[in-house]
C-alpha positions in Angstrom: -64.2 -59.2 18.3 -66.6 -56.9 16.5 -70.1 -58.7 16.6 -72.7 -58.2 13.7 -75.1 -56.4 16.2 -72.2 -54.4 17.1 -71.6 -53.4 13.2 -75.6 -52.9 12.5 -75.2 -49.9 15.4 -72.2 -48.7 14.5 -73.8 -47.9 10.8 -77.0 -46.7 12.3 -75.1 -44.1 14.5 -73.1 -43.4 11.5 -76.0 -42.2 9.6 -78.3 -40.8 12.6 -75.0 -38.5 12.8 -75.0 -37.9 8.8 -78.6 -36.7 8.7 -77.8 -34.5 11.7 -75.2 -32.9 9.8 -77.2 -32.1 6.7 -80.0 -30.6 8.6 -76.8 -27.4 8.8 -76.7 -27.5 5.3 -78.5 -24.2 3.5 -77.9 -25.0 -0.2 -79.7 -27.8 -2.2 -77.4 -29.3 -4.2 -74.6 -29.9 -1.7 -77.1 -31.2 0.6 -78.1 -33.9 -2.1 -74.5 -34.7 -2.6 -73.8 -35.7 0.6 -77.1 -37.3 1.6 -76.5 -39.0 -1.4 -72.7 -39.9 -0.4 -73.8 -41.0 2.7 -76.1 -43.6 1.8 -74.1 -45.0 -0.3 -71.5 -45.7 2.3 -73.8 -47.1 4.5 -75.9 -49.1 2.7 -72.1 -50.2 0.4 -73.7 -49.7 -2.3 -72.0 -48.9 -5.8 -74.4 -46.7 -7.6 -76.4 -44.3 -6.1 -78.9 -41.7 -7.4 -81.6 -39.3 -5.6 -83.7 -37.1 -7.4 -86.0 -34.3 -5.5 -89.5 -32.8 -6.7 -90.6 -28.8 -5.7 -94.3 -28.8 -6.7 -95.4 -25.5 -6.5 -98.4 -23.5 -8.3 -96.4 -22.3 -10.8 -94.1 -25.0 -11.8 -92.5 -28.6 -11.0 -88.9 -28.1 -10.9 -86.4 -31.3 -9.8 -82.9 -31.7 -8.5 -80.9 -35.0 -8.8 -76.9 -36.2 -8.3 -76.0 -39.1 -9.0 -72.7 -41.3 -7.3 -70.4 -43.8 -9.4 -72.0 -43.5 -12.3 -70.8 -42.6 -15.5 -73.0 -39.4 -17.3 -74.7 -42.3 -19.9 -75.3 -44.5 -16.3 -76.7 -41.4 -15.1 -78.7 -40.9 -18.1 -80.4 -44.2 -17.9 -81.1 -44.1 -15.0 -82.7 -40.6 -15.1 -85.1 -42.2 -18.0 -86.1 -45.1 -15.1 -87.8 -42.3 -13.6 -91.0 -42.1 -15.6 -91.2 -46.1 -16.6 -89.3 -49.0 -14.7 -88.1 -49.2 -11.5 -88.1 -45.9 -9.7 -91.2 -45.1 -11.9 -92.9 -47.9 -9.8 -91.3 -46.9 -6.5 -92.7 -43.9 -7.0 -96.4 -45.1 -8.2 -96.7 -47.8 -5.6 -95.3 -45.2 -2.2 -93.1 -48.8 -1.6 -89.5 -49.5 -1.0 -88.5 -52.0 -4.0 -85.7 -54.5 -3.6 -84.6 -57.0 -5.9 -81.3 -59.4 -6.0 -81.6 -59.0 -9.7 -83.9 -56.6 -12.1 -82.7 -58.7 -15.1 -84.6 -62.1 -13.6 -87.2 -60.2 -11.4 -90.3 -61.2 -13.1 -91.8 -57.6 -12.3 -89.0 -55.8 -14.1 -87.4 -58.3 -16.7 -89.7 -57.7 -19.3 -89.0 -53.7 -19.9 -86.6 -52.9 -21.9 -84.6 -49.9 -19.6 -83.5 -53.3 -17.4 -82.1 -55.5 -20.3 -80.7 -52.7 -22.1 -78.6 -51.6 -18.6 -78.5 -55.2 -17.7 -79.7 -54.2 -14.4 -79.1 -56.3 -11.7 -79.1 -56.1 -7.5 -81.5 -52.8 -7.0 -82.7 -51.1 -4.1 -85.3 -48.2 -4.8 -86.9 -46.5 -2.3 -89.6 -42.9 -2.4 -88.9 -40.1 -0.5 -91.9 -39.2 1.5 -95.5 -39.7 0.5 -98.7 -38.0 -0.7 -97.1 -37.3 -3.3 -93.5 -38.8 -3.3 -91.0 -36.3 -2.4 -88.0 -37.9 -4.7 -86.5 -41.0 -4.7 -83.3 -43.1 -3.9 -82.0 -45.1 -6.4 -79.2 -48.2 -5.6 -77.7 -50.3 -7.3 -74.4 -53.5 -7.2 -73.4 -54.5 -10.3 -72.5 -58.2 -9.1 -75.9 -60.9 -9.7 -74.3 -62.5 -6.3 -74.3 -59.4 -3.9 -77.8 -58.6 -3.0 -79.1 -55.8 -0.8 -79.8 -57.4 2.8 -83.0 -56.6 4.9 -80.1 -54.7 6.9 -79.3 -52.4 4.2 -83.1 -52.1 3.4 -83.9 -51.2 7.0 -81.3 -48.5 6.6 -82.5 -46.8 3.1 -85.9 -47.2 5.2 -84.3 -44.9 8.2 -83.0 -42.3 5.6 -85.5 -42.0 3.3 -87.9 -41.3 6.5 -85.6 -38.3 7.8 -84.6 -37.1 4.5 -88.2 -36.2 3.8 -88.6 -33.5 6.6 -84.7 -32.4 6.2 -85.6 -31.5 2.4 -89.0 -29.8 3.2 -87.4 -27.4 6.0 -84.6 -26.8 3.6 -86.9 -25.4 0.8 -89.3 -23.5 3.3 -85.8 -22.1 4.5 -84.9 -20.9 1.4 -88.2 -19.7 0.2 -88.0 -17.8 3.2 -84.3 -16.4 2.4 -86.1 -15.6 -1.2 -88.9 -13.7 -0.1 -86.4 -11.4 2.0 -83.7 -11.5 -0.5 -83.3 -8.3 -2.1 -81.7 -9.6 -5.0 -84.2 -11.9 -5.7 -85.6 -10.3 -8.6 -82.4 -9.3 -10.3 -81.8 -12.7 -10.2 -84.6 -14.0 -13.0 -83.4 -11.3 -14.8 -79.5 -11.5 -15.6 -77.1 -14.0 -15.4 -76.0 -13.9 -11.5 -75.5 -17.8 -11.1 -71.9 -17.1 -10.0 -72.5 -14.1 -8.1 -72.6 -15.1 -4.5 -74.7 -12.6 -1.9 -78.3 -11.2 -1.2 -77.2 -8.1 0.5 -78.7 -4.4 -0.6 -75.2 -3.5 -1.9 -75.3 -6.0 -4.4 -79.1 -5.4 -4.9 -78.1 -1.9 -5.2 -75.1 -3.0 -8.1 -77.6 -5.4 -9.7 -80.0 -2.6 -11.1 -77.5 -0.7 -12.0 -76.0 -3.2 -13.9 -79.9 -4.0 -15.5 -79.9 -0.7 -16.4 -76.1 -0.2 -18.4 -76.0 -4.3 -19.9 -78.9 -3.7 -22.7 -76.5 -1.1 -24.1 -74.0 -1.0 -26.2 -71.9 2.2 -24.9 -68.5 1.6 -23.0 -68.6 0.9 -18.7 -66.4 2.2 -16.3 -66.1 -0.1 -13.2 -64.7 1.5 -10.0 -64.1 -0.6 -6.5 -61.2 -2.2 -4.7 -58.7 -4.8 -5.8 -60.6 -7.9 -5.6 -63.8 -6.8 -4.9 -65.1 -8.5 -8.1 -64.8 -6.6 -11.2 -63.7 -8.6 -13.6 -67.1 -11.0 -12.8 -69.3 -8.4 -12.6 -67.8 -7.2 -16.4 -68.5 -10.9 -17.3 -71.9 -9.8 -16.2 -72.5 -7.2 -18.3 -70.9 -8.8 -21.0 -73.5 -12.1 -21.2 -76.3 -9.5 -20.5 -75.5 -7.7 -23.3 -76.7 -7.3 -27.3 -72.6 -9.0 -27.8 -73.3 -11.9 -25.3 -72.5 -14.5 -28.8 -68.8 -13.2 -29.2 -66.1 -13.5 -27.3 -65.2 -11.8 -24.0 -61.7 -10.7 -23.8 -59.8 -9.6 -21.1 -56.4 -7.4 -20.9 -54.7 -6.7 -17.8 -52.6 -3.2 -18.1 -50.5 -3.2 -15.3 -49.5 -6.9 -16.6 -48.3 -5.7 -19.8 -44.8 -4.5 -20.3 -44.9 -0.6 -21.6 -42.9 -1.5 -24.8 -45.4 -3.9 -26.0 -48.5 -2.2 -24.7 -49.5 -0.6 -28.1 -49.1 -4.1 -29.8 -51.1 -6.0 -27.5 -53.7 -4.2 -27.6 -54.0 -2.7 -31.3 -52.1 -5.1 -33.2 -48.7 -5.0 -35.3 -47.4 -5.5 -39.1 -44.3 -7.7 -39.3 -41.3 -5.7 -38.7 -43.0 -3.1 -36.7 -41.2 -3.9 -33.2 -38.1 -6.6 -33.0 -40.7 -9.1 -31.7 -43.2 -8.8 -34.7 -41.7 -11.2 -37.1 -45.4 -11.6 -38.7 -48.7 -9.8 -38.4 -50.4 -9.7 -34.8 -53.5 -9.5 -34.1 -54.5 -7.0 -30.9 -56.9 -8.1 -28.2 -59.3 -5.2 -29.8 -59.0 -7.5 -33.0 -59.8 -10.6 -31.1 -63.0 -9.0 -29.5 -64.6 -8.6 -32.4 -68.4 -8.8 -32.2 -67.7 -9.0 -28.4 -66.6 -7.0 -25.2 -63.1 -6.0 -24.5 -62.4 -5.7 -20.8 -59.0 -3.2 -19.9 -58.4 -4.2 -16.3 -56.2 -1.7 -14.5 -56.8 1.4 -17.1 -55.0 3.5 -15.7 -51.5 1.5 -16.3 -52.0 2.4 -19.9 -49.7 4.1 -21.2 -49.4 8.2 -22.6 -49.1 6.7 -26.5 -51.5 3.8 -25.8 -54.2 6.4 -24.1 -54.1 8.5 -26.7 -54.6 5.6 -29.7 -57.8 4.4 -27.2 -59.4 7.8 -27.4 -59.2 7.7 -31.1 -61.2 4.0 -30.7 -63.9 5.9 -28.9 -64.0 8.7 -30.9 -63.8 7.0 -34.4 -64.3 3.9 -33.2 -61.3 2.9 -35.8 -57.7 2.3 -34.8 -54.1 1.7 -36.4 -52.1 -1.3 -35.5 -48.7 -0.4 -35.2 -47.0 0.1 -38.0 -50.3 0.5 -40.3 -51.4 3.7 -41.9 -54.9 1.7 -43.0 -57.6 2.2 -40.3 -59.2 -0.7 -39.3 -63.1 -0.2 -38.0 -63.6 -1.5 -34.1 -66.6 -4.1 -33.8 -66.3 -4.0 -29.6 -67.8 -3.0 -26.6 -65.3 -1.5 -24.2 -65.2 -2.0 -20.4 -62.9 -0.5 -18.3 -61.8 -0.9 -15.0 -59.7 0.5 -11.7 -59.4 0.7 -8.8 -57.5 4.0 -9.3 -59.4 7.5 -8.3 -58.9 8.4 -11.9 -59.9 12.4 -10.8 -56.8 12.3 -8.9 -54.9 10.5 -11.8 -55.9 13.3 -14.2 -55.3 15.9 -11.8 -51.5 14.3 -11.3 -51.5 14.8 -15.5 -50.6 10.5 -15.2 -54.6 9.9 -17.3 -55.4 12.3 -19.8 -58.9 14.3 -18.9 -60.4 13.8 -22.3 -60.4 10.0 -22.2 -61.5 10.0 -18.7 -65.1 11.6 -19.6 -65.2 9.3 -22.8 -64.8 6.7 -20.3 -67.2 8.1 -17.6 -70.2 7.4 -19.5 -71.5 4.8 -17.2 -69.5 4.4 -14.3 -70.2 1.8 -11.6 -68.3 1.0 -8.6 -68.3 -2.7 -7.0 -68.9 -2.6 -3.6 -66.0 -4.1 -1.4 -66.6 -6.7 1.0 -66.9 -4.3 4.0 -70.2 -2.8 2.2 -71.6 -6.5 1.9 -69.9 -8.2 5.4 -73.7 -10.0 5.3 -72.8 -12.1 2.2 -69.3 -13.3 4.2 -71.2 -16.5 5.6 -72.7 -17.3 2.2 -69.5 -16.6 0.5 -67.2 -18.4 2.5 -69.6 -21.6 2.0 -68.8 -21.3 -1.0 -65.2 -21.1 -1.0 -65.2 -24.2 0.6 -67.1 -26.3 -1.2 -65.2 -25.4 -4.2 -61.9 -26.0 -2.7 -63.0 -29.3 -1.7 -64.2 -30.3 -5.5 -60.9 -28.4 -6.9 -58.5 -30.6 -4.5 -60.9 -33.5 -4.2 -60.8 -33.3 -0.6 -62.8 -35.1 2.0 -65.9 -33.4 3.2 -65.4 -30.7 5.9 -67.5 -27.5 6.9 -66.9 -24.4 8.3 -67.4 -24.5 11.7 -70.2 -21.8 13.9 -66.9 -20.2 15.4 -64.9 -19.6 11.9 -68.1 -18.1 10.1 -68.1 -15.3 13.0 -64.3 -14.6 12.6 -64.7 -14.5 9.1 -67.8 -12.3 9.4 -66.1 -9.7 11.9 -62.2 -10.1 10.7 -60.9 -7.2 7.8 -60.5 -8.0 4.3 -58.3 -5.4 2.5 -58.0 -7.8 -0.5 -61.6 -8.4 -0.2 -63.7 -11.4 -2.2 -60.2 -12.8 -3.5 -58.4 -12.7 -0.2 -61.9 -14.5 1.4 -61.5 -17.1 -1.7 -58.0 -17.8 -0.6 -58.1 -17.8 2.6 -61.0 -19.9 3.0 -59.1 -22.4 0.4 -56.2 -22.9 2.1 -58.0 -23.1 5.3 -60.2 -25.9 4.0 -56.8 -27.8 2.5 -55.5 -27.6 6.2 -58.6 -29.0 7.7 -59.4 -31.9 5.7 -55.6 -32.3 5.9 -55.8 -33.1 9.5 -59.3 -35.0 9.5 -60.9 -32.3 11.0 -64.5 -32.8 11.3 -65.0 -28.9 10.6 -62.7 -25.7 9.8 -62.2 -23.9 12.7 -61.1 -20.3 13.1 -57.6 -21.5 14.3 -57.1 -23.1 10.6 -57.4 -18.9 9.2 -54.9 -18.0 12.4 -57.9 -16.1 13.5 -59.7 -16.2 16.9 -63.2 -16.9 17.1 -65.1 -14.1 18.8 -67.3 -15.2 21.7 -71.3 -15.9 20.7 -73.1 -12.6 20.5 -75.0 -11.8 23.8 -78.3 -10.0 23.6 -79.9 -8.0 25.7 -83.2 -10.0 25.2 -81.9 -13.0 26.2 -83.9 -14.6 29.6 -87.0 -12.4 28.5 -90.3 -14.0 27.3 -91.4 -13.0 24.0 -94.1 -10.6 24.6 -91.7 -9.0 27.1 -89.0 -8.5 24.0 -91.4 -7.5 21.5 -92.4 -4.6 24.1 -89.2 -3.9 24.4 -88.0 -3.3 20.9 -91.4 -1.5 20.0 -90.8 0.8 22.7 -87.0 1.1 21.7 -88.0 1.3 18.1 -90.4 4.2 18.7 -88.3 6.1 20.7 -85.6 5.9 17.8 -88.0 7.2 15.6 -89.6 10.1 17.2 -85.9 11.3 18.4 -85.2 11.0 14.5 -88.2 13.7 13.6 -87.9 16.0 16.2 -90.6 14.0 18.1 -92.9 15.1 15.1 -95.8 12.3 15.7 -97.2 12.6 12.0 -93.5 12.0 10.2 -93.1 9.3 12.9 -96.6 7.6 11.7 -95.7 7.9 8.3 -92.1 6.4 8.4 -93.6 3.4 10.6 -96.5 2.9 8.5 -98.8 3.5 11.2 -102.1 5.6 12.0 -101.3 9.0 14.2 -103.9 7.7 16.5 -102.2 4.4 17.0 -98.5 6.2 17.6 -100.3 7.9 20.3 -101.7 5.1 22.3 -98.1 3.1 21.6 -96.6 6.3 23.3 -99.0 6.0 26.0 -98.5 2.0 26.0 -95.1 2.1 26.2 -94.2 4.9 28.7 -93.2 7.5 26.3 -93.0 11.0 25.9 -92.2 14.1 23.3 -89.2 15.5 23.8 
């Protein structure tokens, strides 16, 4: 028979083994969701709700989730934080527990706990000197209390949390200080674009330089490397960021009806147009018009879009009125369209009107950095798509993904990574592994630095980092200086330091 002491450990190790888990995770808010879920199964509570502070010299910014509550439970709660409950959690630096707010004669006089009816609470700050965040719980039932049990484990959580959060945000203060993409960041609408690597850095000021204006974009890069998001991009940059983004795909569209979906038909003009239709250049009026796969279109219909860009009028089919084109024009391949205009299949004259601003997306191969980052991702989003349990990607699957090919590239990662995930929580797995992708997990990276002491390393990639650099310039000491940042008179002694010679 299972004795209380033997429950009380059970839960203890279950949490101990929860907070050792989160201290892997390297994003905020999934790392609140599942402290958050994990409290709440160990304390059995109902309601759950953390909120965390960044003080900073700039700015206070806060991030909260909330568990089994509906968004106006979540609201109300939210408000607690400046007056009520939490507000005195957080004033007094005290864990708060009451069997029922609503007869608590601390709390039964404000009006947040007789307007929620607030009942069994247990409220608890999140470090100290100042408060951190806080942890909000709460039962419904006026009968089920929070024991000293449950207490003594919020106590236990809210302790370790503290440090976990505070080496998460030096962690990715740290990632933003070396994150190339930083920048770009505050300045377009990236949220959904996943990565920090120079490519994208690289593709970011490009795309700061092309969104402001209203001229047509030619995107270039491989199937699935992200195009039709990085158009989205451009588009919510842009002076047209109020209408509507619309999207065509070329190769999708059968040839017959390629002129009519695009341009738009008069009744009777084709044996499907039994009434007026309106093109997808109609529908993206005031707005951006994206033409995925370009160069599907056909002879007729390439023709009738270099009119658009010439005139910028058009004739649905069947018309002889012009009507004017209020759109932004994005176009994109992953077609060499010199090639196709040398094979006479794109016609030369629309490919310059085209190749005003071209960009090409990198592929995954050109970012492999953002793989780890990515593939987190991936995962998390499967598991909120198929409401799965909770399950990570395991040391040994992050460096298959990391060194495996991706010839389909973001979209192949998305789906494999999916399905992946699907088999693992499928199984109870407590991570994904690289068997779940059918890939083998490469062994851990050896260095040669490992069994050194520190001082010995550094010496040694000074000296190899040296030697790299005067073999680069011919062993010209000044260029060497300048491309290390470094006096000529302290190249010298490092050369004498370190063993090394001219060639």
């Amino acid at each position: 028979m299972t004795t209380p002491d033997v429950l009380r450990l059970e839960k203890e190790r279950d949490l101990y083994r929860g907070l050792l888990r989160l201290n892997a995770r390297a994003e905020l808010e999934p790392f609140l969701k599942e402290a958050l879920e994990l409290v709440v199964d160990v304390v059995e509570a109902e309601q759950g709700y953390i909120e965390i502070f960044e003080r900073d010299a700039a700015e206070e910014r806060s991030w909260w989730t909330a568990a089994g509550c509906t968004d106006e439970e979540t609201q109300e709660i939210r408000e607690l934080v400046s007056r009520g409950i939490i507000a005195e959690a957080l004033g007094t630096g005290e864990v708060i527990v009451t069997p029922s707010a609503l007869l608590d004669p601390r709390f039964r006089d404000r009006s947040s706990v007789r307007r929620s009816n607030i009942h069994a609470v247990l409220c608890a700050p999140i470090g100290k000197d100042p408060p951190l965040g806080v942890l909000y719980l709460q039962r419904r039932n006026v009968s089920d209390m929070f024991s000293d049990e449950n207490k003594a484990c919020a106590e236990i959580f809210v302790e370790h949390l503290a440090p976990l959060t505070h080496a998460l945000f030096e962690r990715r203060t740290f990632r933003g200080k070396n994150d190339p993409t930083r920048d770009f960041r505050k300045r377009l609408p990236l949220d959904h674009v996943i990565g920090s690597s120079k490519a994208l850095a690289d593709l970011f000021r490009e795309l700061e330089l092309v969104s402001p204006l209203d001229v047509c974009v030619l995107l270039g890069g491989e199937t699935g490397a992200g195009k039709t998001q990085i158009a989205r991009v451009i588009h919510a940059a842009g002076p047209r960021a109020s209408g509507p983004f619309v999207e065509i795909n070329c190769a999708a569209i059968p040839e017959p009806l390629m002129e009519s979906e695009l341009f738009g038909a008069m009744p009777g003009a084709h044996s499907t147009a039994s009434r007026k239709i309106e093109g997808k250049v109609g529908a993206a009026k005031g707005g951006t018009l994206l033409l995925d796969e370009i160069a599907e279109l056909t002879t007729t219909a390439q023709a009738k879009l270099l009119q658009l860009l010439q005139t910028r009028q058009y004739y649905p089919l069947g018309s002889s009125q012009p009507v004017t084109a209020d759109v932004r024009l994005i176009a994109a391949t992953n077609v060499d369209l010199r090639k196709a205009v040398a094979a006479k299949r794109f016609r030369e004259d629309l490919f310059y009107r085209l190749q005003v601003l071209p960009i090409v997306v990198p592929s995954l191969a050109e970012r492999r950095e953002d793989i780890p980052a990515l593939a987190r991702h991936f995962c998390e989003v499967a598991q909120r798509t198929h409401k799965l349990r909770r399950v990570e990607l395991g040391a040994g699957a992050l460096r298959a993904l990391s060194t495996a090919e991706w010839p389909g590239n973001v979209r192949e990662l998305a789906h494999r990574v999916e399905a992946a995930t699907i088999r693992a929580s499928a199984e109870g797995a407590p991570q994904v592994e690289a068997s779940h992708f059918g890939l083998e997990a490469p062994a851990a990276r050896t260095s040669e630095f490992d069994g050194c002491t520190f001082q010995e390393g550094t010496r040694r990639y000074q000296r190899e980092l040296l030697r790299a650099t005067l073999d680069g310039t011919g062993g010209n000491v000044s260029e060497t200086a300048r491309r290390l940042d470094l006096a000529r008179a302290h190249v010298y002694t490092l050369m004498k330091t370190l063993g090394l010679e001219r060639d």
